[in-house]
C-alpha positions in Angstrom: 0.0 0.0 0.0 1.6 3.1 -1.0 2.0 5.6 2.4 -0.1 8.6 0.3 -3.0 6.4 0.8 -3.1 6.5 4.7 -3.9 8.7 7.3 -2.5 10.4 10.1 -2.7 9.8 13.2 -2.7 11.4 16.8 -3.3 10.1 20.4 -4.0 14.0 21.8 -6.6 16.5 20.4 -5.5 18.3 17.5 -5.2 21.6 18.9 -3.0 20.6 21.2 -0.6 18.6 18.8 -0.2 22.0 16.7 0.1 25.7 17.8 -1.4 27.4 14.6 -4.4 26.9 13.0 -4.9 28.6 9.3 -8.4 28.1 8.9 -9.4 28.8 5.6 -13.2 31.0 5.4 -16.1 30.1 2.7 -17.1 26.9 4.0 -14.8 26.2 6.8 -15.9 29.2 9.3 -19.3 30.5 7.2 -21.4 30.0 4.0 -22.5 32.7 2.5 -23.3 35.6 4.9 -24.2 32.6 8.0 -21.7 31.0 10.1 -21.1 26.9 9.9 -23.1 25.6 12.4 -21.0 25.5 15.5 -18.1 27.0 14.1 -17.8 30.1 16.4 -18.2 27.6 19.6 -15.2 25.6 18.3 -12.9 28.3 17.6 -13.2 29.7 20.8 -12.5 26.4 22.1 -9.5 25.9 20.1 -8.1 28.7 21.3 -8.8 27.8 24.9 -6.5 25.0 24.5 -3.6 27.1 23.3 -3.5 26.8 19.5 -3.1 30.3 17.6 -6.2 30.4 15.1 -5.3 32.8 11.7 -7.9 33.2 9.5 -6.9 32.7 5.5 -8.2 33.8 2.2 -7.7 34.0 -1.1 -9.8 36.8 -1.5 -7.5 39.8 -2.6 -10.7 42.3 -2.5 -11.5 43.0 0.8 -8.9 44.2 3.7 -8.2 42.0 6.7 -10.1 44.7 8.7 -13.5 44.0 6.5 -13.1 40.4 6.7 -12.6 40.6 10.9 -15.2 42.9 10.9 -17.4 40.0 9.2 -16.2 37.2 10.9 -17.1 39.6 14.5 -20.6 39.6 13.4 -20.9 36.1 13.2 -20.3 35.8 15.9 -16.2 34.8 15.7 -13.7 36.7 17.9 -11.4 38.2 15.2 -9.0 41.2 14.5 -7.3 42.4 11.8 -4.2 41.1 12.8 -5.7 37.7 12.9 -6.8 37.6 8.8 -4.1 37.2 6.3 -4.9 37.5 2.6 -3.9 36.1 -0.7 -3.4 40.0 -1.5 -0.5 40.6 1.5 1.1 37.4 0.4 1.2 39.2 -3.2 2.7 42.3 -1.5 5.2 40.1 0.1 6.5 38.4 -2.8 6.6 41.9 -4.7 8.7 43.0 -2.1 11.3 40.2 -1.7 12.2 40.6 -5.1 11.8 44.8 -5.7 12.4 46.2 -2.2 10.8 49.0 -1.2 9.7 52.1 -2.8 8.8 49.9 -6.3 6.4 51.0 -8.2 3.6 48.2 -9.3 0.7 48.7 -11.2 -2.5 47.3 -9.5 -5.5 45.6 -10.7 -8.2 44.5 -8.3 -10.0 45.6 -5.2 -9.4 47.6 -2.2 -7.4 45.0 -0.4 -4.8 44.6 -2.9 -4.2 48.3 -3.1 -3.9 48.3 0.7 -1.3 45.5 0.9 0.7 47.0 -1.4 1.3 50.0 0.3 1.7 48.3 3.6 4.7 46.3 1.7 6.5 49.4 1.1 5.6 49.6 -2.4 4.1 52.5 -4.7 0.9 51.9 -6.7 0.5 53.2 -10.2 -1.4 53.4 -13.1 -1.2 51.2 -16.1 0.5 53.8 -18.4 2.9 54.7 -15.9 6.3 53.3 -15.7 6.4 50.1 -13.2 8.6 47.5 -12.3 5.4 44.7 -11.9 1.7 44.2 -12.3 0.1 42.8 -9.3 -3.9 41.5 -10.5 -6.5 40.6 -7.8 -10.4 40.2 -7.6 -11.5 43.8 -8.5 -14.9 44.2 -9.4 -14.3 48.2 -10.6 -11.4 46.7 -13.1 -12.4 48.2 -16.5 -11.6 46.2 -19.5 -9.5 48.8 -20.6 -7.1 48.4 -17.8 -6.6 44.7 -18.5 -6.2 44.8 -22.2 -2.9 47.4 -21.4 -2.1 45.3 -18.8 -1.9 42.1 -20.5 0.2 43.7 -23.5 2.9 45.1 -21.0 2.9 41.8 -19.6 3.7 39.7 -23.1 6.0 42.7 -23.6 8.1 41.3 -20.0 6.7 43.4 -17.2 6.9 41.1 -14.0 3.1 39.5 -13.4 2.4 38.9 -9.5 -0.8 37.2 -9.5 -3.0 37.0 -6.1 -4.9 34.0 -6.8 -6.6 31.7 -9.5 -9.8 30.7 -8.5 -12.1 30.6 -11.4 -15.2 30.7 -8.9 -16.1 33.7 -6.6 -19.0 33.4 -3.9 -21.3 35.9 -4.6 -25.0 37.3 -3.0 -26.4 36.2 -6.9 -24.8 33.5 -6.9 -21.4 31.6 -7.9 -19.6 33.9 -10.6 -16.4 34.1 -12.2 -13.8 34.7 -10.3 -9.7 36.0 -10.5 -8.6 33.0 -12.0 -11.0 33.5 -15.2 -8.8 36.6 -15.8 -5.4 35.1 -15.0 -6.5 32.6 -17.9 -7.4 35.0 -20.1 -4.1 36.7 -19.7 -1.8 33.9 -19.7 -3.5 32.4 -22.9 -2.9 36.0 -24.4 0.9 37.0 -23.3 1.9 32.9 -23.0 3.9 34.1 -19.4 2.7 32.4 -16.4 2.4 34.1 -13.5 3.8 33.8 -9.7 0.7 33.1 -7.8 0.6 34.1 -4.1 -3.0 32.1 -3.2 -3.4 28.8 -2.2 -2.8 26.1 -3.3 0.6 27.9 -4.2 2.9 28.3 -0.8 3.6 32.2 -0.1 0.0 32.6 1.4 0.9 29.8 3.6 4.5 31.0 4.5 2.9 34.9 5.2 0.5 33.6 8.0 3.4 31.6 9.5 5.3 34.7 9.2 2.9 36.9 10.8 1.1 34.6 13.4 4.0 32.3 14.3 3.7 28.9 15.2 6.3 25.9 15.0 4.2 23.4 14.7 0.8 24.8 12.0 -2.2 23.4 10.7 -4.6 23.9 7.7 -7.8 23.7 8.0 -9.8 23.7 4.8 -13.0 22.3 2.9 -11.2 22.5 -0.5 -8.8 20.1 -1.6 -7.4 21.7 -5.0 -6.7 24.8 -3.0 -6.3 24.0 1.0 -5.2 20.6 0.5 -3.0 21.2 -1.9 -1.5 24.2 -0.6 -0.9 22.5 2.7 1.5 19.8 0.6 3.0 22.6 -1.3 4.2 24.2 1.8 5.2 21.3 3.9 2.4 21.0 6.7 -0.3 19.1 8.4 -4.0 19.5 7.2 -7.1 18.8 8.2 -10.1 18.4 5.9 -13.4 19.6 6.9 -16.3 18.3 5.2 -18.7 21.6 6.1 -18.0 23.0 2.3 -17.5 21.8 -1.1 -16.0 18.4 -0.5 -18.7 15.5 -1.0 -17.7 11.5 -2.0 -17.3 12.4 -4.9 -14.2 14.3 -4.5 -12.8 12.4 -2.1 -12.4 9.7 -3.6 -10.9 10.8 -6.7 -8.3 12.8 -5.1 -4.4 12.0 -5.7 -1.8 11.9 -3.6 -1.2 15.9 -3.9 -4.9 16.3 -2.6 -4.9 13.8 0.4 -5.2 15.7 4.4 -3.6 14.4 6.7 -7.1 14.1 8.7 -10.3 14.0 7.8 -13.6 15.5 10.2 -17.3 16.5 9.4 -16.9 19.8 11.1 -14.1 21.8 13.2 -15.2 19.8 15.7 -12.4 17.5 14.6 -9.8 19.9 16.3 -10.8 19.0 19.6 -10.4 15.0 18.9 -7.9 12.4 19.2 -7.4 11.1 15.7 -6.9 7.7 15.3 -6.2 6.0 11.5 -8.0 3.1 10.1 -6.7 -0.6 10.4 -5.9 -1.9 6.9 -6.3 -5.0 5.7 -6.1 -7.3 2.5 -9.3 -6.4 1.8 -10.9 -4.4 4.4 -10.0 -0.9 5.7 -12.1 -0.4 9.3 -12.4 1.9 12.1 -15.1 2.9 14.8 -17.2 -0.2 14.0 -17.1 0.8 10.2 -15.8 -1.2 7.4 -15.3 -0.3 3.9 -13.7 -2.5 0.8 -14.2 -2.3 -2.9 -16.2 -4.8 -4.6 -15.6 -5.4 -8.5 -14.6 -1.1 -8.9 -17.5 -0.6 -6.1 -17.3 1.0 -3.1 -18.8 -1.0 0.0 -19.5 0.3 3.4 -21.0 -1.6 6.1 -21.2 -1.2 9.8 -22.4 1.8 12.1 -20.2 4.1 14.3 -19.3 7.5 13.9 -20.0 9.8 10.7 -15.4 11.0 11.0 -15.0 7.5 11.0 -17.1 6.9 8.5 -15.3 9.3 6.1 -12.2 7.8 7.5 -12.5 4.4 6.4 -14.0 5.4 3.0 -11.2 7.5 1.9 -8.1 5.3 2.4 -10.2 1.9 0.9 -11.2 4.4 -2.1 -7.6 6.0 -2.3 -5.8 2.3 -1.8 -8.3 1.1 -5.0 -7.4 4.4 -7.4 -3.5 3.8 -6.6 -3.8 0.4 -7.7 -6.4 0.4 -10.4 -5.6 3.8 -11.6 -9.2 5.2 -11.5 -11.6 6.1 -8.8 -14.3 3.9 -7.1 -17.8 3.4 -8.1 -19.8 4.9 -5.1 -23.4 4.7 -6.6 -25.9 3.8 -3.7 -23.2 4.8 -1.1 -25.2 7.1 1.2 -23.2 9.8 2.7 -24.1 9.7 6.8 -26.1 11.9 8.1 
């Protein structure tokens, strides 16, 4: 059995194993405009036990102090100093390779131009002479402004790119997000950008660097962006199962995509975590069992709905390692 197709496991509660949390937000701590249910109960009790919660985003828009101020109303204890963006990573970067007093063109919202100028950098307009572009979730960004953009860029000016997700929570409903523009430019100039979001690593390094912690944590619903990032950058994570993550997923992801842990809800940081028994056949834990049967996935027992997703990940994962494609899961009921 091939080690990516395991998981880990810890005799103490999460949050006292590790000393920073980076939770990610849209379906980890709320959906939508309403918190996850119980979400604000077990932050607070994370913190209780020690562990350093940071909230993360790849949201370049909005300023940490908007997003605390959000995060207050639901009910979450948060400052601004507790919210790091995909927007101050992409100041960061900028600034490690231009130093201070460069002078960037920006593209997006409010919270990019903010983290610019809190890098030490100067924001300009697109005619004006710049050293890098920096491009973000903006939705004031006039076509005009990218079209100028993208031809500086194919003629070499340095593209620092917050994030790529091609999907942005919205009150009407899911629209396009950054990443439908960072397409459109790449496929125009044919230069890829340096991305500061997850799942690439500076967003990850910047909350270490701000919040501390030895020994972090991240916490995310999203596997091709939390998950991901979390291997990228070298650390534990724990999947939560509150967001966009169903069976489906799960079971089709690939080693790069695999948590460490695997819980319905945050409630999973306050819990020993103990990783199935594998057998020939059989992968069970917590009174469930779980094999595959002819490319179908089987599930019997009762016990626990963590477990549950336990023992159906690493029999699914063990079956798409060997056969090389994922497990049938039709009439496999997720538990309630």
């Amino acid at each position: 059995m091939s080690a990516s197709a395991t998981l880990g496991s810890s005799d103490e509660p999460l949050d006292r194993r590790y000393d920073l949390a980076m939770l990610d937000l849209d379906g980890v701590v709320y959906i939508g405009p309403d918190a996850v249910p119980g979400a604000p109960q077990r932050i607070a009790a994370a913190r209780s036990a020690g562990m350093r919660v940071a909230f993360i985003t790849n949201n370049a828009s909005r300023p940490p102090a908007a997003v605390a101020e959000h995060l207050r109303e639901l009910g979450v204890d948060a400052g601004p100093d507790d919210v790091v963006t995909s927007a101050q990573a992409a100041g960061r970067v900028l600034s490690e390779r231009l130093g201070d007093g460069a002078r960037v063109v920006v593209l997006g919202g409010q919270g990019l131009a903010d983290a610019v100028a809190e890098a030490g950098l100067v924001r300009v307009e697109v005619e004006d002479d710049a050293e890098a572009v920096v491009t973000g979730y903006g939705p004031d960004v006039l076509w005009g402004q990218i079209m100028r953009a993208a031809v500086r860029i194919r003629d070499g000016l340095w593209w620092v790119a917050s994030n790529q997700d091609l999907t942005f929570p919205t009150t009407f409903g899911v629209a396009p997000g950054h990443g439908v523009l960072v397409e459109t430019l790449r496929r125009f100039t044919g230069v890829e950008p340096v991305v500061a979001g997850k799942p690439s690593r500076p967003l990850l390094d910047e909350t270490k660097r701000r919040c501390g912690g030895r020994r972090p944590l991240m916490v995310g619903d999203r596997l091709d962006t939390d998950i991901e990032g979390a291997h990228a950058a070298g650390v534990d994570s724990l999947l939560v199962l509150t967001g966009v993550t169903g069976l489906a997923e799960l079971v089709a992801a690939g080693p790069e995509l695999r948590p460490t842990y695997i819980a319905a809800d945050l409630a999973g940081l306050d819990q020993p975590h103990a990783a199935p028994e594998v057998s020939d056949e059989e992968v069970s834990l917590g009174g469930w069992t779980a094999r595959v049967d002819d490319g179908d996935l089987v599930v019997d027992g009762e016990g626990a709905p963590d477990d549950w997703w336990r023992v159906v990940a690493v029999a699914a994962w063990r079956h798409l390692d060997e056969a090389g494609r994922p497990v049938g899961t039709e009439g496999v009921a997720e538990p309630g």
